[in-house]
Structures are given as structure tokens and as C-alpha cells.
VEXDREN-2710 file (C-alpha; in Angstrom, 1 decimal):
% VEXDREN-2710
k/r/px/py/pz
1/UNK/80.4/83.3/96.6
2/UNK/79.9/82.6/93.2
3/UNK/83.7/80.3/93.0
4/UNK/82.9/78.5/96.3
5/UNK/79.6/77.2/94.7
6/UNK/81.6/76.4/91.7
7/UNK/83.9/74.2/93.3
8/UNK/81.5/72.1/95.3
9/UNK/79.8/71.4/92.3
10/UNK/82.5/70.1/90.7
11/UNK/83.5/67.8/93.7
12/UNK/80.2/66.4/93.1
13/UNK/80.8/65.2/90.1
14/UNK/84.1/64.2/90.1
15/UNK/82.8/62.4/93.5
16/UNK/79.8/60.9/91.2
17/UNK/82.3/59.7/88.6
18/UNK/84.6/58.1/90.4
19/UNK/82.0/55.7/92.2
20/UNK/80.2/55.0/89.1
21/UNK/84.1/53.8/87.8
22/UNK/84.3/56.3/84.6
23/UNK/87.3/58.2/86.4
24/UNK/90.1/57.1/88.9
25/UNK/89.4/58.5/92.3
26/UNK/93.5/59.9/91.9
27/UNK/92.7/61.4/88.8
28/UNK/88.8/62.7/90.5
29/UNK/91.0/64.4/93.0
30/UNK/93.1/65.9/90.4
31/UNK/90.8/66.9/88.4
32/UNK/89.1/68.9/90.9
33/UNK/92.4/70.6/92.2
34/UNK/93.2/71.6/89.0
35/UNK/90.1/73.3/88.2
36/UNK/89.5/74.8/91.7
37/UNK/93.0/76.3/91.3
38/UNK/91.6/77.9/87.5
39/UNK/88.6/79.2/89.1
40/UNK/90.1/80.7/92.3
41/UNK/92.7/82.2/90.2
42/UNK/90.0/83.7/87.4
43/UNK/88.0/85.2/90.5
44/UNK/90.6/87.6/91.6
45/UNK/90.8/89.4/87.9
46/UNK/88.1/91.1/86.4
47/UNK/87.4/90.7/82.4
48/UNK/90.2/93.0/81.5
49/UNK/92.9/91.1/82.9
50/UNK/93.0/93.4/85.7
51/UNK/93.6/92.7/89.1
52/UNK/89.5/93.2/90.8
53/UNK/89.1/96.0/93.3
54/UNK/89.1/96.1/96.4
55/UNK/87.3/97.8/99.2
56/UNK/88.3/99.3/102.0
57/UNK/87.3/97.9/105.5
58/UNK/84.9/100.1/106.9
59/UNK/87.7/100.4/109.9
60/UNK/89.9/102.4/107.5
61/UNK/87.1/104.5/106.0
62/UNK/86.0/106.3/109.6
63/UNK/89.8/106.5/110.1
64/UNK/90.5/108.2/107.2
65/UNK/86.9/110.5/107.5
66/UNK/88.0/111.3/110.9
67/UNK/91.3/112.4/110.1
68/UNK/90.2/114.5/106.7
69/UNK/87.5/115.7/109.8
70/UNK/84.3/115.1/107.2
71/UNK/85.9/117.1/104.7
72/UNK/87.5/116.3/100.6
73/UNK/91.0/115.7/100.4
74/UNK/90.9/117.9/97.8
75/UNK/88.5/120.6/97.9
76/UNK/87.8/120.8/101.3
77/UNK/84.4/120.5/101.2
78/UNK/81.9/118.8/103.7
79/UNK/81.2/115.1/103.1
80/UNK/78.1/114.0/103.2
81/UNK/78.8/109.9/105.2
82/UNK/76.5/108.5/102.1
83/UNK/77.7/110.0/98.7
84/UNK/81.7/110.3/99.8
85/UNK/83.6/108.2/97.6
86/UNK/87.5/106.4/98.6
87/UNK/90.0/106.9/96.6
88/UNK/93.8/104.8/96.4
89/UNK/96.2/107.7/96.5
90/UNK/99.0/105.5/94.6
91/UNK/96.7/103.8/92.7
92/UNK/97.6/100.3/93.9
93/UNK/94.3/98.5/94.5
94/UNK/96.0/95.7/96.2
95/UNK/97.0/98.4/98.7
96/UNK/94.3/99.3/101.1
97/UNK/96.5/100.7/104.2
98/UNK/95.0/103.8/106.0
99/UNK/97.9/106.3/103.8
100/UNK/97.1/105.1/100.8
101/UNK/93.1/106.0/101.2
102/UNK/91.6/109.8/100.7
103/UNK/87.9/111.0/101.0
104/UNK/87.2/112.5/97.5
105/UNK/83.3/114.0/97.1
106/UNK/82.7/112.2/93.8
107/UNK/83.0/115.3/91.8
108/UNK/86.8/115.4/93.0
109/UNK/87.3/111.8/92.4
110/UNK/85.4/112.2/88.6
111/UNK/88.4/114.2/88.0
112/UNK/91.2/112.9/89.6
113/UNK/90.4/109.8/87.8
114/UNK/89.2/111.4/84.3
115/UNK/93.1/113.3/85.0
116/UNK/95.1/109.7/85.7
117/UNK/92.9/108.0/82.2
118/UNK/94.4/111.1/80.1
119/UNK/97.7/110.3/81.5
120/UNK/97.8/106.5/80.5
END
């Protein structure tokens, strides 16, 4: 991960600075908890401000095929395992329980979420 390899750099440097004396070890230590607190907090939003998706577990997908048996939530039609897309039903990102996902074909999630972008 991208933040991980961010952070060990910086401990590092703030490692290298405090033995060569131009920092305080204290404030080294700081200095790294402060930024590896920035950068944990940047990697969970995407560029918009917006909390980043998340997917869900490959536990909850068969569930959820299984229990739609293969077919779209919305128009019923055979799903293919490979080009069936997983759609939040409230929208909620954060909320990846077995209710909150559907099996859309992507044609039926292109329009459920063209529908909810009108909306907003």
C-alpha cells in the first residue's frame, strides 16, 4: 500500500535527522505521528472529498448471487459470474452488510445510477 510505504519513508528520515542532531528525537517522533495521521486520513477519501469505495468481500457477493439465484435484482435476467456488477441499495459505501448489496447486470446498474445522478 501506497500510505504504508509513505510512512516508513518518512520514519527514515526523521530517524536520519535525529541522529545526525538537526531534529529532537521528541520532535522526530512527532513529526512522524503527525504526518502518518495526514496521510492515513487523506487515503480513505478520494480527490473529491468523498469517502473511497469500498468493495464487497467476495463472502457477501456469492451470498447475495445465491440468494438473487444468478439473476438481476432488477430485471431478472441471468448473470453472467464475470460481467455482474454490486450495487449499495442505500447508497452508503461505508455499508457493505449482505442487505445493503444487489446483483445489477451493468446495464441495470448504468441506470440506476444515471437515475440517482439526475436526482442530486
Amino acid at each position: 500500500m501506497k500510505v504504508r510505504s509513505n510512512i516508513s519513508t518518512l520514519i527514515k528520515i526523521a530517524k536520519k535527522w535525529a541522529k545526525n542532531g538537526r531534529i529532537e528525537p521528541l520532535n522526530a517522533a512527532r513529526a512522524i505521528i503527525l504526518t502518518a495521521d495526514e496521510l492515513n486520513k487523506a487515503s480513505r477519501y478520494n480527490n473529491k472529498g468523498k469517502l473511497k469505495r469500498k468493495d464487497f468481500s467476495e463472502k457477501t457477493k456469492k451470498t447475495t448471487l445465491i440468494k438473487q439465484n444468478h439473476k438481476c435484482n432488477i430485471c431478472r435476467e441471468k448473470l453472467d459470474n464475470e460481467l455482474c456488477d454490486f450495487d449499495h441499495i442505500d447508497g452508503d459505501r461505508s455499508n457493505n452488510s449482505t442487505s445493503n448489496c444487489q446483483a445489477l447486470c451493468p446495464i441495470c446498474h448504468a441506470k440506476k445510477t444515471r437515475k440517482k445522478r439526475k436526482r442530486v
